[in-house]
C-alpha positions in Angstrom: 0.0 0.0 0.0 1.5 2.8 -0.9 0.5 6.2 1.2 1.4 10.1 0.2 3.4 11.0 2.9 6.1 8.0 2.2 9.5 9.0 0.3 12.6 7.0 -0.4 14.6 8.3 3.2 11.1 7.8 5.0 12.9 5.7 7.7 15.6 7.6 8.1 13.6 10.3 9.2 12.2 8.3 11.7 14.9 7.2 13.1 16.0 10.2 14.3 12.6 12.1 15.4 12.2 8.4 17.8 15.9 8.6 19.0 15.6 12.7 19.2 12.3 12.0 21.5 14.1 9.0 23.8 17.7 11.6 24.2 15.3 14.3 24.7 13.0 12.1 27.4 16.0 10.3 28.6 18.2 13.7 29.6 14.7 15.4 30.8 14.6 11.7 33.3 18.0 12.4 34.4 18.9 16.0 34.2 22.3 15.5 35.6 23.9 12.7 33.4 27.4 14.0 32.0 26.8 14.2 28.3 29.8 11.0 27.8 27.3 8.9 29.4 24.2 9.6 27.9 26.2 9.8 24.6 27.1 5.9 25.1 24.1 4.6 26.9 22.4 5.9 23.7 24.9 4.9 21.5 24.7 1.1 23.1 20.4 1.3 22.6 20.7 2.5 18.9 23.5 -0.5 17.9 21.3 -3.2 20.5 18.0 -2.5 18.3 20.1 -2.3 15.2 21.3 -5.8 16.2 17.8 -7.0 17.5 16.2 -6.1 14.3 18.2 -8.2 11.8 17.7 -11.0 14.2 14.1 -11.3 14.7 13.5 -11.7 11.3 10.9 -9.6 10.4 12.0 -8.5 7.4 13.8 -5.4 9.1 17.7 -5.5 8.2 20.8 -3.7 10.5 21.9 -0.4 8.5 24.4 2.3 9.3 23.0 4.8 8.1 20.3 3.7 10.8 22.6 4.4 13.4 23.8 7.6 11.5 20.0 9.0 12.0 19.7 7.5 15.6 23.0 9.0 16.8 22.3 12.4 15.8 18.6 12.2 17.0 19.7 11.6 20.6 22.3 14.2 20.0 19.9 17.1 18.9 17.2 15.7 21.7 19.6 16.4 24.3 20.8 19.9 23.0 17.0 20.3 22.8 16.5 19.5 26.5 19.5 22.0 27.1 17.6 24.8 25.4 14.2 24.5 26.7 15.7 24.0 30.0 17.6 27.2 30.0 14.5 29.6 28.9 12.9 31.0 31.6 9.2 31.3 31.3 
């Protein structure tokens, strides 16, 4: 079925609005975590499902350019949690 919204890239896209969501959740959960940390808990999720979904077999493969859209979704979530955080309403 095709829909109007889908485009080649599609995926990518979503990758990084879920992963920007979970840094920005993640940082707003633990406020305090040194940005190395969160950086490679992150990191360690984004390979983990990566891996996991080549494995289960639903017709879902492991691609870096996955982990290329994940990584800098958690990146711009957390320097989106910084900014929020530091205007003063």
């Amino acid at each position: 079925m095709e829909y109007s919204f889908m485009f080649d890239g599609i995926d990518k896209v979503l990758h990084l609005a879920i992963f920007g969501m979970l840094g920005f959740c993640f940082v707003a959960a633990f406020p305090k975590v040194r940005f190395l940390y969160f950086f490679q808990i992150m990191l360690c999720y984004s390979i983990l499902t990566e891996i996991l979904q080549d494995e289960m077999g639903w017709g879902r493969s492991m691609e870096a350019l996955d982990l290329v859209a994940d990584t800098i979704g958690v990146i711009l979530g957390y320097f989106l949690f910084k900014k929020v955080k530091s205007i003063n309403f």
